[in-house]
KEMARSE-536383 format. One line per field, with one value per residue (C-alpha): residue number from 1; residue in one letter; x, y, z. Coordinates in nm, 4 decimals. Example, Ala and Ser with C-alpha at 12.3 -4.5 7.8 and 13.67 -1.06 7.14 Angstrom:
n = c(1  2);
res = c(A  S);
east = c(1.2300  1.3670);
north = c(-0.4500  -0.1060);
up = c(0.7800  0.7140);
//
This chain:
n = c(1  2  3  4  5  6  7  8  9  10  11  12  13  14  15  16  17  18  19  20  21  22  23  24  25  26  27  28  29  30  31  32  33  34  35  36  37  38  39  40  41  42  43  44  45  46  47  48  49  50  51  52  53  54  55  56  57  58  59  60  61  62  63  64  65  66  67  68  69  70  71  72  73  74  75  76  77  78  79  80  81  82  83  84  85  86  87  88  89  90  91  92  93  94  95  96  97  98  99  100  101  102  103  104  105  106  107  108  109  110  111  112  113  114  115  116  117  118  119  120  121  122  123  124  125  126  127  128  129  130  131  132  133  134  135  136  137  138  139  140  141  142  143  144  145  146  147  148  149  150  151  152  153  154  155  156  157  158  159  160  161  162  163  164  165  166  167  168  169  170  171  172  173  174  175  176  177  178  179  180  181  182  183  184  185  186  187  188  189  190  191  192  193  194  195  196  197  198  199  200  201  202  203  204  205  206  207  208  209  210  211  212  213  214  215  216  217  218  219  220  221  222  223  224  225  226  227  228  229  230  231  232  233  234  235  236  237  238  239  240  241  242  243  244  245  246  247  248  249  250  251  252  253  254  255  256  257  258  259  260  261  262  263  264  265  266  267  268  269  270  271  272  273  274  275  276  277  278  279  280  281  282  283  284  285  286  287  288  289  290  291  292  293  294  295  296  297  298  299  300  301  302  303  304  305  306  307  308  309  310  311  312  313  314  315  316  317  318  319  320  321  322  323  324  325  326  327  328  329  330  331  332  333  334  335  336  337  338  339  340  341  342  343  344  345  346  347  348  349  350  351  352);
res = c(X  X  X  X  X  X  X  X  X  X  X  X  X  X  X  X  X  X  X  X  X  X  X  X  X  X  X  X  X  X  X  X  X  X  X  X  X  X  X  X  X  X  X  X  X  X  X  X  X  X  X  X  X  X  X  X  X  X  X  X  X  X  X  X  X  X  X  X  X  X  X  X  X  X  X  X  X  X  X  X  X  X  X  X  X  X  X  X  X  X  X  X  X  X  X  X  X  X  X  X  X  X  X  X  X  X  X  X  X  X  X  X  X  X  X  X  X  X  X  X  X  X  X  X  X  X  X  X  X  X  X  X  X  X  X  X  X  X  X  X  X  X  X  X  X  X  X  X  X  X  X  X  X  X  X  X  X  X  X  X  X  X  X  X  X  X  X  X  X  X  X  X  X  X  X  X  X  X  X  X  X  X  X  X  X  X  X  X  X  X  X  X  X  X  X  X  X  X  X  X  X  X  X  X  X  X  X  X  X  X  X  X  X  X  X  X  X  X  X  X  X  X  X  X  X  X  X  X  X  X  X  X  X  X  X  X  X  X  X  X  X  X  X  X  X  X  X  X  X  X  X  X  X  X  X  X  X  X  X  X  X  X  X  X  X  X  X  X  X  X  X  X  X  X  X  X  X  X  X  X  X  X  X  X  X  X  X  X  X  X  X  X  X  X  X  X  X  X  X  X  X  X  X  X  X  X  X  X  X  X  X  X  X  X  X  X  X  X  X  X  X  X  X  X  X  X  X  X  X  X  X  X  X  X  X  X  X  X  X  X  X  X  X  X  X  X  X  X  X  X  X  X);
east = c(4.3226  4.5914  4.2938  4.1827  4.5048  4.5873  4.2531  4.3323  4.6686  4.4623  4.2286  4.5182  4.7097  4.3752  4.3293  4.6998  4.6308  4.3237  4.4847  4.7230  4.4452  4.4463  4.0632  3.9733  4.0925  3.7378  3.5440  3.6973  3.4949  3.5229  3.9056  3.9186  3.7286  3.9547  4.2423  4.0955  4.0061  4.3706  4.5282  4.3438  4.4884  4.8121  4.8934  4.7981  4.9264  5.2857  5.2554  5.1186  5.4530  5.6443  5.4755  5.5816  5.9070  5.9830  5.8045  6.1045  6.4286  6.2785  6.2215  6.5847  6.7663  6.6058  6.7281  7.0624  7.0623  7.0558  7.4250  7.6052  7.8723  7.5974  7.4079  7.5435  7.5717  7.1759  7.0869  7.0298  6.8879  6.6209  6.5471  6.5329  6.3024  6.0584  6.0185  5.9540  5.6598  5.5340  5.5056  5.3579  5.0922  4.9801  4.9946  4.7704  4.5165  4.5092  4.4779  4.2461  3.9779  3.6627  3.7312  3.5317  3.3955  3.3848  3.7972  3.8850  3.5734  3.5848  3.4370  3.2122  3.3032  3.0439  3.1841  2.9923  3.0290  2.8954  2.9038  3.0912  2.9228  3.2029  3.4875  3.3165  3.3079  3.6544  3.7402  3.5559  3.7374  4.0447  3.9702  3.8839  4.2079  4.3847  4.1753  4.2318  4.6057  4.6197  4.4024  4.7171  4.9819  4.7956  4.7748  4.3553  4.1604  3.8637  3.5762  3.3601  2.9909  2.8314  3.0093  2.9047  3.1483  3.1099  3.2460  3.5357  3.6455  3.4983  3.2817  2.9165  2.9084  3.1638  3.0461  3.3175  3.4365  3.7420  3.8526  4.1275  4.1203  4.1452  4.0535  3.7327  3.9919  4.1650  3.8649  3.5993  3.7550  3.7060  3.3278  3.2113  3.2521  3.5653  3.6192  3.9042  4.1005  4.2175  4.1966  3.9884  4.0899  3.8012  3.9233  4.0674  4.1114  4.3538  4.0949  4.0925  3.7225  3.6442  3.4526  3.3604  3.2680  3.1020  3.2645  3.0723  3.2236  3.0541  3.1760  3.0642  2.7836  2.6618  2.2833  2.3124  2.4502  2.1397  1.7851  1.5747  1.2734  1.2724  0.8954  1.0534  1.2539  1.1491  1.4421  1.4339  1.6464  1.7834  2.0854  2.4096  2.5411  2.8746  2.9864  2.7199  2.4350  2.6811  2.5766  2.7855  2.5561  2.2893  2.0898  1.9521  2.1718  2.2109  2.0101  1.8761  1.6700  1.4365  1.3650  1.0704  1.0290  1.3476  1.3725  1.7594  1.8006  2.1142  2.2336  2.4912  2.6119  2.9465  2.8797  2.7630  2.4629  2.1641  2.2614  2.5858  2.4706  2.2030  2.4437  2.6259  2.3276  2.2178  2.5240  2.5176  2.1656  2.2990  2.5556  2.3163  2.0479  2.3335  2.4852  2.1251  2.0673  2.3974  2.3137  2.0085  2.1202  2.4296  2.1716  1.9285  2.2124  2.4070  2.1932  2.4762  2.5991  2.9170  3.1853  3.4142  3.6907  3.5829  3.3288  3.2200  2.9138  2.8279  2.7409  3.0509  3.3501  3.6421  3.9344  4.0233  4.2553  4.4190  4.6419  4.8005  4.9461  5.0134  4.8854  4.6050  4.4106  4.1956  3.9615  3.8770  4.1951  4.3614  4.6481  4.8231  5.0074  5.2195  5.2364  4.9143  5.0863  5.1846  4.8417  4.6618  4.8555  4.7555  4.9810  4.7279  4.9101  5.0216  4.6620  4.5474  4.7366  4.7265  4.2832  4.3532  4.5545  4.3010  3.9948  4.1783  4.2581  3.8837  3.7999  4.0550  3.9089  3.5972  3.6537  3.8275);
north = c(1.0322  0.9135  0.8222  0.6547  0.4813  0.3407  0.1642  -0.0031  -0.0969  -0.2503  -0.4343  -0.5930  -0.6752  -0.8464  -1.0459  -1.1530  -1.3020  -1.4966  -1.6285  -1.7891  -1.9929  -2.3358  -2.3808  -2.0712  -2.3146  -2.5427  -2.3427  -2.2632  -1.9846  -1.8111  -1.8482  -1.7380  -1.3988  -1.2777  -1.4109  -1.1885  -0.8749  -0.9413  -0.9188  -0.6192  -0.4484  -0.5259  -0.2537  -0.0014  -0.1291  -0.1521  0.2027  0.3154  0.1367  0.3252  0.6442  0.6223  0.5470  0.8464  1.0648  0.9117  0.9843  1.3257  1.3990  1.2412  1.4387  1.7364  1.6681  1.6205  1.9308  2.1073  2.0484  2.2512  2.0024  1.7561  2.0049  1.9458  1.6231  1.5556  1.7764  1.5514  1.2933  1.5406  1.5865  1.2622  1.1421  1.4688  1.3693  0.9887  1.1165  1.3641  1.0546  0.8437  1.0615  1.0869  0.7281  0.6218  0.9036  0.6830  0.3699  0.5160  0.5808  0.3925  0.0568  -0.0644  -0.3688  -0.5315  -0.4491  -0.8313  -0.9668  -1.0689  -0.8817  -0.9177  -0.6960  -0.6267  -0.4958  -0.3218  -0.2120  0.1438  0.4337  0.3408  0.0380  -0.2367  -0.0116  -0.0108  -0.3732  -0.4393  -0.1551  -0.3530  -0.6937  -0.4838  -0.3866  -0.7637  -0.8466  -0.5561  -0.6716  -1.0292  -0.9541  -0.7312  -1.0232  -1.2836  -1.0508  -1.0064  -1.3967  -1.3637  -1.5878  -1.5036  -1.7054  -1.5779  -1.5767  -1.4410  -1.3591  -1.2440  -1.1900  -1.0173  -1.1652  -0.9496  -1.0421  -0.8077  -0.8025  -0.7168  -0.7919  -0.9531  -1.0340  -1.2496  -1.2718  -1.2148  -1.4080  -1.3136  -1.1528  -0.7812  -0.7635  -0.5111  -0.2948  -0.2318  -0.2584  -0.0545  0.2639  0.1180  0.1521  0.4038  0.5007  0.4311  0.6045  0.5603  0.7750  0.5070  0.4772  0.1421  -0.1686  -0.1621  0.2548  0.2524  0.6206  0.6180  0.8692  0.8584  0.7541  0.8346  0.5116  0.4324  0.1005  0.0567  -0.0987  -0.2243  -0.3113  -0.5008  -0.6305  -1.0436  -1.1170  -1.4393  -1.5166  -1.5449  -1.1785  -1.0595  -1.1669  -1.3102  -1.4002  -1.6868  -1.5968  -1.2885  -1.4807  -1.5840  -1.8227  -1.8878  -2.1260  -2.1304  -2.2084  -2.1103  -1.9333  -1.7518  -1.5414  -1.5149  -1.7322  -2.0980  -2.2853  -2.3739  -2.6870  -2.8097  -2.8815  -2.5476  -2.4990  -2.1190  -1.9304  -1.5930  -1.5033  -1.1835  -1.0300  -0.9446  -0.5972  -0.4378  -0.5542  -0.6494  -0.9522  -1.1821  -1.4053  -1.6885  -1.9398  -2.0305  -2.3350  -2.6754  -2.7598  -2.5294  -2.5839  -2.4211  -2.1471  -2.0453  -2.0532  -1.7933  -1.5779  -1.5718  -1.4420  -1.1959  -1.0903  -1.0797  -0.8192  -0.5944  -0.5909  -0.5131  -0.2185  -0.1239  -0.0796  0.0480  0.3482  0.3912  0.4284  0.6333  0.8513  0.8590  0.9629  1.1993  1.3192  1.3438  1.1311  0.8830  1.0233  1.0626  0.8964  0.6495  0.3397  0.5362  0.6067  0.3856  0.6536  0.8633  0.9007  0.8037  0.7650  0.8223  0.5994  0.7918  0.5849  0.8079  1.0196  0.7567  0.8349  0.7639  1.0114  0.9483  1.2606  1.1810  1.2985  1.4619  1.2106  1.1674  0.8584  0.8456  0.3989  0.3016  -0.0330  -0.0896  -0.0176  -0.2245  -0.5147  -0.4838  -0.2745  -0.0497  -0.0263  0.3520  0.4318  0.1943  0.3402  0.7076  0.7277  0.5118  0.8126  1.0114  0.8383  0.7810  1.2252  1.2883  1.1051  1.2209  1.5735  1.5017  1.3197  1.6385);
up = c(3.9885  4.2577  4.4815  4.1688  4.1600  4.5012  4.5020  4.1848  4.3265  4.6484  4.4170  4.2428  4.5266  4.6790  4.3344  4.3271  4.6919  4.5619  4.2988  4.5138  4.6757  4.5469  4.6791  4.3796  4.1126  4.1947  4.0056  3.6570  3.5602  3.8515  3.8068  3.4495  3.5583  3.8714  3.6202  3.3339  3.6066  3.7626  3.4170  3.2952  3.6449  3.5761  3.3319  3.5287  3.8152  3.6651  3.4987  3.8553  4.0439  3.7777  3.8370  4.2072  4.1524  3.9607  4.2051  4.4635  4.2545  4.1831  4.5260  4.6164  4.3375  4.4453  4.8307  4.6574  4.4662  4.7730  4.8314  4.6438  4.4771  4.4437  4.2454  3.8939  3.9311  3.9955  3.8253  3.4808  3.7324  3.8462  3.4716  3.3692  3.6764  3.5936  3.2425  3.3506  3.6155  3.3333  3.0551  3.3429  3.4100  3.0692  3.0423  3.3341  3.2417  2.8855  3.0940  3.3059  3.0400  3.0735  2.8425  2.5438  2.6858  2.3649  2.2321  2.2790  2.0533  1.7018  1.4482  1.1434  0.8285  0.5487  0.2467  -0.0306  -0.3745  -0.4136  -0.6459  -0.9758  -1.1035  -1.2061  -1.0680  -0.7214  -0.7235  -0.8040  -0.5075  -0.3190  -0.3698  -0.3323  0.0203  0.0927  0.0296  0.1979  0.5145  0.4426  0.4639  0.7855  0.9334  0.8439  0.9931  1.2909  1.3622  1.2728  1.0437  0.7846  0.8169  0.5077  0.5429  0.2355  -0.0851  -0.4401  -0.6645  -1.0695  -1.3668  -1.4006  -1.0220  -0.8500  -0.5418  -0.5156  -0.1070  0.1234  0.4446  0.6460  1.0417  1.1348  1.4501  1.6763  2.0166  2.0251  1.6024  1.7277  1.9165  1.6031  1.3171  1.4615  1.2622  0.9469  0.9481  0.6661  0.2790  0.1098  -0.1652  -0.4527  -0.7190  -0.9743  -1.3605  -1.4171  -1.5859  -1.7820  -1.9000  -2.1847  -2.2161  -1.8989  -1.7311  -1.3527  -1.1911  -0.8447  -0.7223  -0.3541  -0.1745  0.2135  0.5082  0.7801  1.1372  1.4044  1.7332  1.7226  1.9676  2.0183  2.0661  2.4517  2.4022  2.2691  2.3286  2.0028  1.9822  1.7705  1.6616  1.5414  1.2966  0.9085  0.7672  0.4161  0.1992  -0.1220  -0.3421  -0.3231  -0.6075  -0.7087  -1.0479  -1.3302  -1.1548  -1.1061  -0.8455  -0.6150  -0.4739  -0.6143  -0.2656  -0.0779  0.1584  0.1825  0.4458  0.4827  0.7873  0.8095  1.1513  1.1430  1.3709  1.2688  0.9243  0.9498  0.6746  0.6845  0.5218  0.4692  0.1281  0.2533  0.4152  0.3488  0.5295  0.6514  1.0172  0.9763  0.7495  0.9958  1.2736  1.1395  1.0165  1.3911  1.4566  1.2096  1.3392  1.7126  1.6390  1.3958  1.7023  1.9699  1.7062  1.6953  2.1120  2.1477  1.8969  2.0916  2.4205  2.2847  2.1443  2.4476  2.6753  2.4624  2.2429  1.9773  1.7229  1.7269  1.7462  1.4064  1.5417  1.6757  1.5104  1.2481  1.0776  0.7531  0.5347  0.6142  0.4021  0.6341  0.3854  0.0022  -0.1520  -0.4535  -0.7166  -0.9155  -0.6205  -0.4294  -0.1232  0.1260  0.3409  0.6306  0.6631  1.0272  1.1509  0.8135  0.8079  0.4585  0.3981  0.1039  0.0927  -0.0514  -0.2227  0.1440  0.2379  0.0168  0.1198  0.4541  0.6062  0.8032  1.1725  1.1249  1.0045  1.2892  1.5503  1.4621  1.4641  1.7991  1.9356  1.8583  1.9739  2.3342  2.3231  2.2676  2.5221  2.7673  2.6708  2.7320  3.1181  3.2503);
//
């Protein structure tokens, strides 16, 4: 890993040189990729610098300690430097590990109602919001795509892209079955129903990510709609678009004209294809399935969401959180950060 190390640190150093050449700044895009390359470095680089430094003071406290009224003295120093180098290895073994290449992209979220008819459509619309509202906090904004609300204000399907850098390195562990413990509004015997609703998360590809054939494409128009059948236009400007050899159908109502509607349904249709490769070659090269931790499987149940206790369980990694009105208002950075711990300790385990 050290060997691993000191040619980072040469890489870096060799980028920060570059970038002081005023001649680099001619071509912009090859300026904003050694500027991207040099930034991703520079964590490592500092944790690496760090690292070092520690090694010194141990190795000075320990000279130190070797006179005896100096011993004492150094000796906390010796400590304190050995649990610095200790926590600095760990680190750079976490920084290290091999990087998902897509952690800075947007992401599209598909939400579904699913068992629990009525009850799994208001569930549904309640994890819209909590999303919605983690989205605000973190500085990201919702574009929605597709959305098909019920009559009691619930939500049939959600489909919606959240913008902001970094959202996939945080959403991709929501992907999976959702599944809530809550006496219904519509209940009026105050009996608890287990419902559950489906979360979908992709990274957002554009279509110069991913090859389409446009022959392999059927579009098809038609009006937008929203609760009980109302039209929300009366021209037909929502899109849905078919691909043909997969079968993968998209589509978007949200916007107002059938350019930007199909726009986003290529998108949509990019980053369904590129999930689709990906799962292949995972597959092909492994020969196992995704891991738990880490994106998910759709027809997994992930997490229960129980009312009357109060609490929230994610059955990847058996944490119990007892906050879910925190939760639900988009509070999710413990549940975040804890399945992010452990995705980054399987796959430390599994590179040594």
């Amino acid at each position: 890993m050290l060997e691993k190390l000191r040619a980072v640190a040469f890489r870096y150093e060799e980028l920060c040189a570059k970038a002081e050449q005023p001649e680099l700044y001619a071509d912009p895009q090859k300026a904003a990729r050694l500027m991207r390359e040099k930034n991703d470095l520079e964590p490592i680089v500092e944790a690496y610098r760090a690292y070092n430094a520690a090694c010194r003071d141990m190795e000075e406290a320990q000279e130190l300690m070797a006179e005896p009224d100096m011993k004492e003295l150094c000796q906390e120093t010796y400590q304190q430097a050995k649990e610095n180098k200790e926590n600095l290895y760990r680190q750079l073994q976490i920084l290290l590990l091999p990087r998902d290449p897509n952690d800075e992209k947007s992401v599209i979220m598909e939400i579904r109602g699913g068992v629990g008819g009525e009850e799994s459509a208001l569930f549904a619309h309640s994890l819209f919001r909590m999303y919605s509202m983690y989205a605000a906090r973190m500085g990201w904004s919702i574009e929605l795509l597709n959305y098909n609300d019920t009559e009691l204000g619930g939500v049939k399907e959600a489909d919606f892209i959240i913008n902001g850098r970094g959202a996939w390195s945080r959403l991709k562990y929501e992907s999976g079955v959702h599944r809530v413990q809550r006496v219904p509004e519509t209940e009026s015997g105050g009996r608890v129903h287990t419902s559950t609703a489906t979360v979908a998360v992709l990274p957002e590809m554009e279509e110069v990510d991913v090859q389409i054939d446009p022959a392999d494409i059927e579009m098809q128009v038609y009006r937008a709609s929203g609760a009980g059948g109302q039209h929300v236009n009366k021209t037909s400007s929502a899109v849905r678009l078919i691909h043909k050899p997969s079968g993968i159908v998209v589509a978007c109502q949200e916007e107002r004209s059938q350019v930007q509607n199909r726009e986003k349904c290529m998108r949509m249709l990019a980053s369904k294809l590129y999930e689709i490769e990906q799962e292949r070659i995972e597959s092909e090269h492994s020969g196992l399935r995704r891991s738990q931790v880490g994106t998910g499987m759709r027809n997994e149940r992930i997490r229960t969401y129980n009312f009357p206790q109060g609490r929230v369980t994610d059955h990847r990694i058996g944490l119990t959180l007892y906050k879910i009105d925190q939760i639900m208002d988009g509070h999710l950075e413990d549940l975040i950060d804890a399945l992010a711990t452990a995705d980054q300790a399987e796959k430390l385990k599994a590179s040594q």
